[in-house]
KELUMPA-620168 format. One line per 8 residues: number of its first residue (from 1); their letters; for each residue x, y, z negated of N, C-alpha, C, O. Coordinates in nm, 4 decimals. Layout:
! residues N
NUM = A = X Y Z X Y Z X Y Z X Y Z | ...
This chain:
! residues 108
1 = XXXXXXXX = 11.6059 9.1470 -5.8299 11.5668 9.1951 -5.9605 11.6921 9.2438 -6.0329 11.7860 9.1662 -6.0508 | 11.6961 9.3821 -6.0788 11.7841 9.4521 -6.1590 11.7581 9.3579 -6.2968 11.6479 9.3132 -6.3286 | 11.8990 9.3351 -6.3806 11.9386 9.3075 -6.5319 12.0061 9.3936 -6.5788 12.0850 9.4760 -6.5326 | 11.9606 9.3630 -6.6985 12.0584 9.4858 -6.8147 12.0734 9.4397 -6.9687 11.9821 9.4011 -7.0417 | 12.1809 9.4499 -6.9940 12.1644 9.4394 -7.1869 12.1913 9.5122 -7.2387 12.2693 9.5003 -7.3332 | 12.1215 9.6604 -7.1887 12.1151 9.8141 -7.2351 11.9898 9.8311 -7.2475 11.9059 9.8496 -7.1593 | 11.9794 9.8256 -7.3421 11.7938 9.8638 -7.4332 11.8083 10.0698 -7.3778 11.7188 10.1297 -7.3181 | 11.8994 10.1116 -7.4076 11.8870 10.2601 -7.3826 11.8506 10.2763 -7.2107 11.7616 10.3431 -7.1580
9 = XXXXXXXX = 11.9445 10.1977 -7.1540 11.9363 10.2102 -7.0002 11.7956 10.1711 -6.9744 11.7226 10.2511 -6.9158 | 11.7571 10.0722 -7.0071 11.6222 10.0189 -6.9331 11.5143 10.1285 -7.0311 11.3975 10.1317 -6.9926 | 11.5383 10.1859 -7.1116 11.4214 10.3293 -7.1608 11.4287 10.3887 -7.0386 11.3405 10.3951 -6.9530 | 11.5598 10.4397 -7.0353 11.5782 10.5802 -6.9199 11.5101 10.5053 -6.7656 11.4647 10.5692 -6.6707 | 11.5185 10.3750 -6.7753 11.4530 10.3625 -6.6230 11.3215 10.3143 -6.6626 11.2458 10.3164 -6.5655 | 11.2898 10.2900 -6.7231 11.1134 10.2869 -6.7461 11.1016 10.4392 -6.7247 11.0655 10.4727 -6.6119 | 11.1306 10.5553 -6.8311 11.0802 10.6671 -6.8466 11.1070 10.7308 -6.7041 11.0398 10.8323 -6.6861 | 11.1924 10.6940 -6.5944 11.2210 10.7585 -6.4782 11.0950 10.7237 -6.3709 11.0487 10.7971 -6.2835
17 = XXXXXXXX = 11.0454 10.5502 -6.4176 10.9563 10.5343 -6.3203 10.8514 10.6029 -6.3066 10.7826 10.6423 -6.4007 | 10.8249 10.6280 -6.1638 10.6920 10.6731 -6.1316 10.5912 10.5799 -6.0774 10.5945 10.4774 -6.0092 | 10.4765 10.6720 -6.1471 10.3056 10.5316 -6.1100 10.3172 10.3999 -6.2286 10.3794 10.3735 -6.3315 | 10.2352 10.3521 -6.1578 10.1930 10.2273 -6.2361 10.3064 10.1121 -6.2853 10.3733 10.0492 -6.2034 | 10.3194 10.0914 -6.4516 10.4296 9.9920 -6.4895 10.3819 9.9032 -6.5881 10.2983 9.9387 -6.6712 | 10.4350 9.7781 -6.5834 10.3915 9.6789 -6.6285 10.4714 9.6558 -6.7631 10.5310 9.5579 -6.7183 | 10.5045 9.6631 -6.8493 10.6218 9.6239 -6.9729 10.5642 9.4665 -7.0387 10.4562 9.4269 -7.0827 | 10.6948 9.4075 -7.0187 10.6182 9.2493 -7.1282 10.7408 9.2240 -7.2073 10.8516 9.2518 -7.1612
25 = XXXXXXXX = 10.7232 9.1673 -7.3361 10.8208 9.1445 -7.4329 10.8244 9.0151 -7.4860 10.7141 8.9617 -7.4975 | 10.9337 8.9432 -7.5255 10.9274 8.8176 -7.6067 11.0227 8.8160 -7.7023 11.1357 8.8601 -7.6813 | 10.9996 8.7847 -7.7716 11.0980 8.7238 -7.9133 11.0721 8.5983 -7.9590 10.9724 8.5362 -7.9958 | 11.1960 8.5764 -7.9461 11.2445 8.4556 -8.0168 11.2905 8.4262 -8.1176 11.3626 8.5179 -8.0782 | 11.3324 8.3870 -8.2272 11.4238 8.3417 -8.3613 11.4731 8.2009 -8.3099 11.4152 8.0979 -8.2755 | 11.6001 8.2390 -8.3191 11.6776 8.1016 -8.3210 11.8119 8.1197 -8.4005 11.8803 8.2165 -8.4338 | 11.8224 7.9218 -8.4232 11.9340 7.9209 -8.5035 12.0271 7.9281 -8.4753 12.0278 7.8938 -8.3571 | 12.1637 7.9630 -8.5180 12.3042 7.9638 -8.4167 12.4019 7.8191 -8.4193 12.4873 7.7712 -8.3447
33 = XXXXXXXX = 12.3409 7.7819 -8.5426 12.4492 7.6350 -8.5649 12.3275 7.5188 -8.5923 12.3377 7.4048 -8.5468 | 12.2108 7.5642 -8.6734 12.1087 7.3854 -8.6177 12.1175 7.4066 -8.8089 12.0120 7.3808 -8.8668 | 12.2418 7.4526 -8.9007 12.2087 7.4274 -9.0791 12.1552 7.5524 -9.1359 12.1806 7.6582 -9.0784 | 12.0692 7.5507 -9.2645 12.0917 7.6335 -9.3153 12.1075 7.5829 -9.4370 12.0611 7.4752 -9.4745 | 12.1982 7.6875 -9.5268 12.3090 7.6412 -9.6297 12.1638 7.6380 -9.7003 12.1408 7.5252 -9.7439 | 12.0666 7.7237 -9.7223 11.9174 7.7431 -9.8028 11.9725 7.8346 -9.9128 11.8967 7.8572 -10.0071 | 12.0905 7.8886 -9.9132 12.1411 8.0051 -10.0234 12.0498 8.1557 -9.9582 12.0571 8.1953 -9.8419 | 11.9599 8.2252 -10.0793 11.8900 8.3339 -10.0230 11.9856 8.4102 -9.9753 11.9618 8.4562 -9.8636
41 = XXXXXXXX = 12.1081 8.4450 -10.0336 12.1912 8.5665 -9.9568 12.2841 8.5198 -9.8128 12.3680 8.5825 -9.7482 | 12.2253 8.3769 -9.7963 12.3337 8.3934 -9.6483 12.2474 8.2865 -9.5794 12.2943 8.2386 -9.4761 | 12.0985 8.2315 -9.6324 12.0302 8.1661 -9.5614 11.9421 8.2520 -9.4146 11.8670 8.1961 -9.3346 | 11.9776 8.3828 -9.4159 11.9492 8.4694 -9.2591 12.0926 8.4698 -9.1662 12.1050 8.5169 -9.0531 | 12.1717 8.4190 -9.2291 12.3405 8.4818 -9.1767 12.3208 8.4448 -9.0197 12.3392 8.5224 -8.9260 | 12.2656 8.2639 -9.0091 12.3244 8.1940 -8.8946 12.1954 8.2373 -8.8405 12.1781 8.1407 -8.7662 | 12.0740 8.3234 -8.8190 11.9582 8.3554 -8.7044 12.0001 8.4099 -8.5777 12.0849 8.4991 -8.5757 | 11.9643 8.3784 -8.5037 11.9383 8.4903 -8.3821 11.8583 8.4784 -8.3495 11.8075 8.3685 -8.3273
49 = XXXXXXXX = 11.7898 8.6240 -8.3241 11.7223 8.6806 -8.2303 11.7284 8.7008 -8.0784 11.8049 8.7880 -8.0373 | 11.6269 8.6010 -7.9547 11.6383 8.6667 -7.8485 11.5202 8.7306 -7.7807 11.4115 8.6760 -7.7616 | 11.5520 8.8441 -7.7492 11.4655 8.9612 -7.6992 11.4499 8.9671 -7.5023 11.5401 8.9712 -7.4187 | 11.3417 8.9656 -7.4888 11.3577 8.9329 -7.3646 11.2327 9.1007 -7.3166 11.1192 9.1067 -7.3638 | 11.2814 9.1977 -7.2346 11.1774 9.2541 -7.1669 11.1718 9.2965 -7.0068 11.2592 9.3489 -6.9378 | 11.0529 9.2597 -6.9767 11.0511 9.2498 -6.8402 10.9716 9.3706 -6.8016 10.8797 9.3915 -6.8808 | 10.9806 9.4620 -6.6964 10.9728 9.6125 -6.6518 10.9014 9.5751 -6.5395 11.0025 9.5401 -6.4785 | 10.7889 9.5470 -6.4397 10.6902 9.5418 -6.3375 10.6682 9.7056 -6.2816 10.5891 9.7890 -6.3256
57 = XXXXXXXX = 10.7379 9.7151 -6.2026 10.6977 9.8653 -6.1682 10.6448 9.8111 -5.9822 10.6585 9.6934 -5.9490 | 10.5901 9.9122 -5.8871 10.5364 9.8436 -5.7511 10.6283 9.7928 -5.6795 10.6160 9.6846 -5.6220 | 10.7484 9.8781 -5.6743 10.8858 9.8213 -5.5909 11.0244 9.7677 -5.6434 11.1282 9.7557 -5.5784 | 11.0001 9.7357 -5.7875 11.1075 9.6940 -5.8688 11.0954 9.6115 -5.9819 11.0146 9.6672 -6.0562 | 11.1247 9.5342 -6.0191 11.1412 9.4417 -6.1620 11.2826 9.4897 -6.2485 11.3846 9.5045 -6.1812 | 11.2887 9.5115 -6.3812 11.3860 9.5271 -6.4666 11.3794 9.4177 -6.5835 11.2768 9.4015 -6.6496 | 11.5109 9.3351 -6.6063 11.4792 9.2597 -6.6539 11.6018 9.3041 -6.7735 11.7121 9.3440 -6.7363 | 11.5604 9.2892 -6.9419 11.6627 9.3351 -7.0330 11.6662 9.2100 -7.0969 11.5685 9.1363 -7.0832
65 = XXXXXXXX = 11.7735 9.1692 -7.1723 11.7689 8.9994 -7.2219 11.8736 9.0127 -7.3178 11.9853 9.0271 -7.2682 | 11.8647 9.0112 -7.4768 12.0256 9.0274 -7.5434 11.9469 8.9151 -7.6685 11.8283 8.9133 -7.7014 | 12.0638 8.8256 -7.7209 12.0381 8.8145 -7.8185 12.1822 8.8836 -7.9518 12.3013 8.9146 -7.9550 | 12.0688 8.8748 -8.0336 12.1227 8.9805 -8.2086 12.1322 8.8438 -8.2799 12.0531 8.7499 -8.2879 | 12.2495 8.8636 -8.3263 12.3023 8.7837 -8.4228 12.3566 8.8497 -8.5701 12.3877 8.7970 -8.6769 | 12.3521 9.0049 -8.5188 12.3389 9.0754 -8.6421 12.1980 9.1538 -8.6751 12.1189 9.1997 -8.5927 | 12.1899 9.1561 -8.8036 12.0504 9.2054 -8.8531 12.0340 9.3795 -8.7995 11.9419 9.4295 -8.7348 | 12.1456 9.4377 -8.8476 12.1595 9.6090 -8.8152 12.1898 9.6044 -8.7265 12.2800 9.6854 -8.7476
73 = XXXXXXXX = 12.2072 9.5718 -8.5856 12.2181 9.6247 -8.4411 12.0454 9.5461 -8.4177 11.9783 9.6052 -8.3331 | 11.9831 9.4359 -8.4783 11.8493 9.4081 -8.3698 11.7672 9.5463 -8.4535 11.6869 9.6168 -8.3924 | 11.7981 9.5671 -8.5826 11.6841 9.7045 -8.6305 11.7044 9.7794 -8.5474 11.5981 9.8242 -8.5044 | 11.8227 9.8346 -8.4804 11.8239 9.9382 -8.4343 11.7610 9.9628 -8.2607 11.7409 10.0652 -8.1954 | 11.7378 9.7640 -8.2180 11.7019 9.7545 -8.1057 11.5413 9.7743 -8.1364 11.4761 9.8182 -8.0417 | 11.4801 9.7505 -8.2422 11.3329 9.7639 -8.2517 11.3134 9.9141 -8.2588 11.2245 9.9618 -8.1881 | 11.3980 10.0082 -8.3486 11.3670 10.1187 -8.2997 11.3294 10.1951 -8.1423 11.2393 10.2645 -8.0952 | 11.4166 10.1541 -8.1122 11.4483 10.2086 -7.9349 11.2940 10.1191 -7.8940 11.2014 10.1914 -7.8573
81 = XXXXXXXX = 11.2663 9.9597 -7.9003 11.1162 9.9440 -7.8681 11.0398 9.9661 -7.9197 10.9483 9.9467 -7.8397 | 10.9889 10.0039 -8.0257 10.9215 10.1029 -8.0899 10.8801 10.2543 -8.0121 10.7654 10.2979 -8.0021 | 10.9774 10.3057 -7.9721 10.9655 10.4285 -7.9344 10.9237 10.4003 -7.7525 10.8504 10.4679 -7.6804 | 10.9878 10.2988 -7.7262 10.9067 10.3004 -7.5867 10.7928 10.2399 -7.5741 10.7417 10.2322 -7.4624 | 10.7255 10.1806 -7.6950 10.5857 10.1127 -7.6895 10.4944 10.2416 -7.7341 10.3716 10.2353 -7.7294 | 10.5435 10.3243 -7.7648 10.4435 10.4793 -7.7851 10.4360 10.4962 -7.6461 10.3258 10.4637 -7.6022 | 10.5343 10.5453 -7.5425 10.5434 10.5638 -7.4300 10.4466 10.5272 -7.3467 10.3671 10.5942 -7.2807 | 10.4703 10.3607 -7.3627 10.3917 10.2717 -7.2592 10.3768 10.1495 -7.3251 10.4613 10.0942 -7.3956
89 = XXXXXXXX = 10.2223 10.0961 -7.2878 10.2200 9.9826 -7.3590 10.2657 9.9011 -7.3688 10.2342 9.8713 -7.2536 | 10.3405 9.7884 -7.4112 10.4353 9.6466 -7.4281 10.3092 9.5371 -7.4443 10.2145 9.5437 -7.5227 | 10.3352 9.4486 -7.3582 10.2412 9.3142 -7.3591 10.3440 9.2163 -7.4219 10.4580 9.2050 -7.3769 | 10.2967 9.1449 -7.5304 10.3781 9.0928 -7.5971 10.3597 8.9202 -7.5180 10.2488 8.9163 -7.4646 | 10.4049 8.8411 -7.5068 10.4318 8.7382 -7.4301 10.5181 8.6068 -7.5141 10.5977 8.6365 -7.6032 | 10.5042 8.5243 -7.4925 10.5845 8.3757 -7.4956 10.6941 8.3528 -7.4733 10.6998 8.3597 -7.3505 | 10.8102 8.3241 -7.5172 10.9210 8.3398 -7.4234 10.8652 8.2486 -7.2591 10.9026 8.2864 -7.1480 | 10.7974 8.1607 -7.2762 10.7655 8.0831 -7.1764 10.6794 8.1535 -7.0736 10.7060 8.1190 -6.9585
97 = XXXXXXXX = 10.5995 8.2279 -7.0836 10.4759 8.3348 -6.9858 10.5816 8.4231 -6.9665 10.5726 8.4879 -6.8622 | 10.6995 8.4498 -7.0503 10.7601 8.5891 -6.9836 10.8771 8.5209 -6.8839 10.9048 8.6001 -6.7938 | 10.9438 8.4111 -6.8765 11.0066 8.3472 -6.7893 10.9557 8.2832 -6.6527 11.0300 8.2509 -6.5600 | 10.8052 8.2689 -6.6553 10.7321 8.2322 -6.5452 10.7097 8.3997 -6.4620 10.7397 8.4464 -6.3521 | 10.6603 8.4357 -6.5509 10.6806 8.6013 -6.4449 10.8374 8.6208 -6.3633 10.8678 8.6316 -6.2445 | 10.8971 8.6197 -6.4596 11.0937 8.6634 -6.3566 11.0677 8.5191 -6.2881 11.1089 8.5200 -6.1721 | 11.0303 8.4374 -6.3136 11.0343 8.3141 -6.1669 10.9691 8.3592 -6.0828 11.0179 8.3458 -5.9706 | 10.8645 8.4151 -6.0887 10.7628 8.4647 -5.9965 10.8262 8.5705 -5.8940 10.8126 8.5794 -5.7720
105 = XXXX = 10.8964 8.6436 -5.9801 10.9252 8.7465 -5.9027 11.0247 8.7168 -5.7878 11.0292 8.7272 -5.6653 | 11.1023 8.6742 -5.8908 11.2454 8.5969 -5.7864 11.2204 8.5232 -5.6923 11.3108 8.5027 -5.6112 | 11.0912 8.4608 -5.6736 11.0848 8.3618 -5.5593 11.0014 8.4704 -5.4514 10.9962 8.4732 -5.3285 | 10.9298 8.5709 -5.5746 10.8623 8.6693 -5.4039 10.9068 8.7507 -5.3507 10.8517 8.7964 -5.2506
């Protein structure tokens, strides 16, 4: 199974595949340190976001995995999925259902 933590790269290889493709997505929110100060202007500071998407094509799996710890680079990652969920549909998933699939795969 191909990895990547290029949201652009894994467009260009979805949009390259040919025939039938599977897309699944997960998000997560997590904390980076376990506090939050509860101040509105810096109670988002310590989030992250992890983004997990998995690519099912007949002879290949693509697996993309980043987490955002800044707010303006994950907007700019929803754009880019945004624009490939026009493309092709995105099955939105669990982080847990989308980690049993890449087990799946990896063991077949």
């Amino acid at each position: 199974m191909q990895q990547t933590q290029n949201l652009s790269e894994l467009t260009e290889l979805v949009k390259s595949e040919k025939g039938n493709i599977q897309l699944c997505i997960s998000q997560q929110e997590k904390s980076s340190s376990g506090i939050s100060l509860g101040d509105e202007d810096t109670g988002g500071a310590d989030q992250e976001i992890e983004v997990k998407i998995l690519m099912e094509a007949a002879k290949k799996a693509i697996v993309f995995e980043k987490v955002y710890n800044q707010s303006i680079e994950y907007e700019e990652a929803i754009k880019q999925i945004k624009a490939l969920e026009q493309a092709f549909p995105l099955q939105k998933m669990s982080v847990e259902e989308i980690e049993k699939r890449i087990q799946t795969i990896d063991q077949g």
